[in-house]
Legacy VTK file of the C-alpha trace (Angstrom):
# vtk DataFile Version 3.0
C-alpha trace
ASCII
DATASET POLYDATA
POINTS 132 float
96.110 75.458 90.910
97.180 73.616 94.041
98.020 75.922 97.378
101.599 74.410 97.292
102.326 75.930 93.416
100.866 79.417 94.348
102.679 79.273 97.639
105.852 78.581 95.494
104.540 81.609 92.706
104.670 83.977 95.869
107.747 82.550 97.424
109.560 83.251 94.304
108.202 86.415 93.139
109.181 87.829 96.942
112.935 86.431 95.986
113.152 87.841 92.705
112.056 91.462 94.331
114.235 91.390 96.678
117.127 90.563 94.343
115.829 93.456 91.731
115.600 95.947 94.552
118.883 95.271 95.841
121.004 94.284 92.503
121.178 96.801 89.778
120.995 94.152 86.561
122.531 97.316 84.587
125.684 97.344 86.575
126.662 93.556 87.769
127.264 90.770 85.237
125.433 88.154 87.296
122.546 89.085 85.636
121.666 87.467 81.715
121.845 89.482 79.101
119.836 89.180 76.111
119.952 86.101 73.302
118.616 88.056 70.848
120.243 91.222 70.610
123.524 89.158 71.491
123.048 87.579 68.579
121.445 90.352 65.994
122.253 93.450 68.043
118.751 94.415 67.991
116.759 94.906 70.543
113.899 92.438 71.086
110.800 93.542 73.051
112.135 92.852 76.653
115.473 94.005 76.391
115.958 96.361 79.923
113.731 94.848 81.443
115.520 93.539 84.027
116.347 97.126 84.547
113.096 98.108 83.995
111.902 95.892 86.978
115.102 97.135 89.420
113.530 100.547 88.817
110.203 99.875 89.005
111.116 98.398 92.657
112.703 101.961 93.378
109.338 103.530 92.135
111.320 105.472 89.370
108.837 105.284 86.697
111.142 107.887 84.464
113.823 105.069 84.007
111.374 102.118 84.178
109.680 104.109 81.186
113.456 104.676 79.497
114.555 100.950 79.727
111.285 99.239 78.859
108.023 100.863 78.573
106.349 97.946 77.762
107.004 96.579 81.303
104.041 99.066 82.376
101.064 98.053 80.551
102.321 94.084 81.113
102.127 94.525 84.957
99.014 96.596 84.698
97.399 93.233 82.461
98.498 90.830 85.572
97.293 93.173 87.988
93.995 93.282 86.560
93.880 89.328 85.579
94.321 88.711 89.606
92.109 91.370 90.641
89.396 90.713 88.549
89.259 87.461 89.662
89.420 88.545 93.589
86.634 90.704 92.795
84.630 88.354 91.300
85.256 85.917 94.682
84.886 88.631 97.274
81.504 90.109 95.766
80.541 87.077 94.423
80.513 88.839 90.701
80.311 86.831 87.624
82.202 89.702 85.511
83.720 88.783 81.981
87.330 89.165 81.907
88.348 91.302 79.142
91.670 88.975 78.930
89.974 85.966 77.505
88.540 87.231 74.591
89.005 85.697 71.318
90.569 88.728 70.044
93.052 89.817 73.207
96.019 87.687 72.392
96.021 89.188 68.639
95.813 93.176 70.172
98.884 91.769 72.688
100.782 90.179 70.015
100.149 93.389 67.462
101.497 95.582 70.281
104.030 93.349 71.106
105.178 93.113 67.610
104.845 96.810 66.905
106.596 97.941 70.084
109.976 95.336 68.627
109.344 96.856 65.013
109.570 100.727 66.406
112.231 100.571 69.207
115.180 98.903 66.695
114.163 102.084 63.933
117.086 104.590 64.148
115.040 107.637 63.245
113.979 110.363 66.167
111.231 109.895 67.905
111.977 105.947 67.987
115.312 105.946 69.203
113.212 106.961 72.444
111.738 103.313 72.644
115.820 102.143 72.559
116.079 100.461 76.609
118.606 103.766 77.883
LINES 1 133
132 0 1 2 3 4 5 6 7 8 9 10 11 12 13 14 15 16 17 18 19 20 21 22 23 24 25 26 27 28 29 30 31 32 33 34 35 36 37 38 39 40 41 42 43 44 45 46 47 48 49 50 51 52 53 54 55 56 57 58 59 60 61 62 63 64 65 66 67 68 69 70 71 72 73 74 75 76 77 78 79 80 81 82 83 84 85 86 87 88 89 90 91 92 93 94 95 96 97 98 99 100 101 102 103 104 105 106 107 108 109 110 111 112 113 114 115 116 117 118 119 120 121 122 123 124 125 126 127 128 129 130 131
C-alpha cells in the first residue's frame, strides 16, 4: 500500500469522525438510510450503524450496543488486524494472524449471518438485537 492511499485512509477516517461525532445520523436526513430494510423492512446486519458509530464517538457503549452490537466485535477485528501487524514491526515478531486463517471468513460470515437471522425474529429476547 502506497503512503499516499494510507495517508488518504487516515484523512478520511478523521472526516468521517468528525462528522459522526458532531451529526446525529438518527436525527438529520442527510444521512442514507438503509437499501435493504427500505426495501423488505427488515433489518439487515448494519442497520444503526451509523448510529452505532455517532455513539461510539460519544463513548456511550449502552446505545452503541442498542443500535448495532455487531459494530463492537467488527472494530475490535480491525483493531487487532493493525496492531498485530505493528507488533510484529516494532518487535520484529513473526506472529500468525488469527485473521487469515482458512477458516476465519466462514466463523465471520456464520456470525454475520446469524446476527441478520436473530435481530429480524419478533420473539423476546431477539427483539433486543432490533437497532433501538
Amino acid at each position: 500500500m502506497s503512503p499516499l492511499y494510507k495517508t488518504g485512509i487516515v484523512v478520511a477516517v478523521i472526516l468521517l469522525s468528525i462528522i459522526y461525532y458532531f451529526l446525529d445520523p438518527g436525527e438529520l436526513i442527510i444521512f442514507p438510510k438503509c437499501f435493504f430494510f427500505s426495501l423488505t423492512g427488515w433489518y439487515c446486519p448494519g442497520c444503526g450503524s451509523q448510529r452505532a458509530i455517532h455513539h461510539l464517538l460519544h463513548l456511550n457503549l449502552k446505545e452503541v450496543v442498542t443500535n448495532n452490537m455487531l459494530i463492537l466485535p467488527g472494530f475490535l477485528l480491525i483493531g487487532y488486524h493493525y496492531s498485530y501487524q505493528a507488533a510484529n514491526r516494532k518487535f520484529n515478531l513473526t506472529l500468525p494472524n488469527v485473521l487469515y486463517k482458512r477458516s476465519t471468513p466462514w466463523l465471520i460470515f456464520a456470525i454475520v449471518l446469524g446476527y441478520w437471522i436473530i435481530r429480524n425474529l419478533e420473539v423476546v429476547p431477539f427483539t433486543y438485537f432490533a437497532p433501538g
